[in-house]
N, C-alpha and C positions, 0 to 999 in steps of 0.2 A: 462472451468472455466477461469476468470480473476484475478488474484491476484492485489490487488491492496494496497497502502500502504498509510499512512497520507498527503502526497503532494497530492495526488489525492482528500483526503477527503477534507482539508481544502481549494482547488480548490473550490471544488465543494459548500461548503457552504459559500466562500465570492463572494460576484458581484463585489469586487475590487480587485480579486485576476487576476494576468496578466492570469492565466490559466484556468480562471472562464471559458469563453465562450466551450475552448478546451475541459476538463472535463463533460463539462452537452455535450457535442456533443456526446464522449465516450458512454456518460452511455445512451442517446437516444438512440445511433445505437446498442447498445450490445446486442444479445439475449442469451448471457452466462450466468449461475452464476457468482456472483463475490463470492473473496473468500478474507479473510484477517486473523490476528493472533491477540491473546490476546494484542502482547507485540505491535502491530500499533494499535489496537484497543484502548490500554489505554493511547499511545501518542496522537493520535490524540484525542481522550476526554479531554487532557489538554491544550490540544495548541488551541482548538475549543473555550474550555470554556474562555481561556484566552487573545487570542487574538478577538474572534468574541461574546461569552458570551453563558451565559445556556442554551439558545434554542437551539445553535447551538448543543452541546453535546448532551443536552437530542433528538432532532429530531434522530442525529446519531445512538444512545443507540435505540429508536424506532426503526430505520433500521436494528439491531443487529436481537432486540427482534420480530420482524415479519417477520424472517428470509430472509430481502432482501441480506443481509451478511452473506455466511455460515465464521464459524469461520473454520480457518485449523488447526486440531489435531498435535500440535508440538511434536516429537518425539527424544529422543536420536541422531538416525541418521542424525536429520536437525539440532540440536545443533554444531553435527560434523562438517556437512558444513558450518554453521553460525562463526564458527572457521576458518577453513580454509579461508572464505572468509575474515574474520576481517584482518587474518594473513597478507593473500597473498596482501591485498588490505590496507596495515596502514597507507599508503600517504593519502588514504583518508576518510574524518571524515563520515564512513559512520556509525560506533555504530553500538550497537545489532539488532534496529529498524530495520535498513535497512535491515540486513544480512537476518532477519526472515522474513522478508518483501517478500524475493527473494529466501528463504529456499525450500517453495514449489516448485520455477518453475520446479522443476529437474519433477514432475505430466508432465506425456504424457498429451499432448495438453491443455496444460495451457499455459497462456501470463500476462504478467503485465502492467498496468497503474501505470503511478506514475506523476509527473511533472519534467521539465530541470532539479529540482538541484539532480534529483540521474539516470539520464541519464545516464552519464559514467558507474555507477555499472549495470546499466541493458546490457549495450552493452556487458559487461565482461560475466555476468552472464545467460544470457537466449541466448537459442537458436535461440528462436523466437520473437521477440519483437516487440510489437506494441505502443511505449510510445507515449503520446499527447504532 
């Protein structure tokens, strides 16, 4: 599976986003699921609608709803880590977004996509990273 988070999505649906080309290259070559969380799933639905407009959200919400996105079952457990990461990590503005974003990677053979600006949390955070 791919964990992926709203720098990736909003990538991927502007053609004037610097990480537009990098992102659709991602999601060509992948033959993983990808996976993502209610709490990037409902950021990105704002930031799509508001910076790119309602096609862009409603296409995304299509992606949900035809299961090309599985949603990941957030649990107790990854609140905890989402904690510990906020904690450990308060220099930077990563918010709950990101935390949950990267809750899952702790999943055997998972990796994340994201874009540059939450780079640094993945280098901290995953074992194995593959960001564009």
């Amino acid at each position: 599976m791919v964990i992926t988070d709203t720098g990736f999505w909003l990538a991927l649906a502007s053609d004037d986003d610097v990480y537009h080309a990098q992102a659709q290259n991602v999601l060509d070559r992948l033959q993983e699921p990808l996976i993502t969380t209610w709490c990037v799933a409902t950021e990105a639905c704002y930031l799509l609608l508001t910076r790119i407009g309602n096609h862009a959200q409603v296409s995304f919400m299509n992606n949900l709803f035809t299961g090309g996105v599985q949603i990941f079952d957030l649990q107790l457990p990854h609140i905890q880590r989402m904690l510990q990461l906020m904690e450990r990590y308060a220099d930077l503005p990563i918010g709950s977004s990101r935390c949950v974003a990267h809750s899952p990677s702790r999943t055997p053979g998972s990796r994340a996509h994201s874009n540059g600006r939450s780079a640094r949390l993945q280098r901290l955070s995953l074992e194995q990273q593959q960001p564009f």
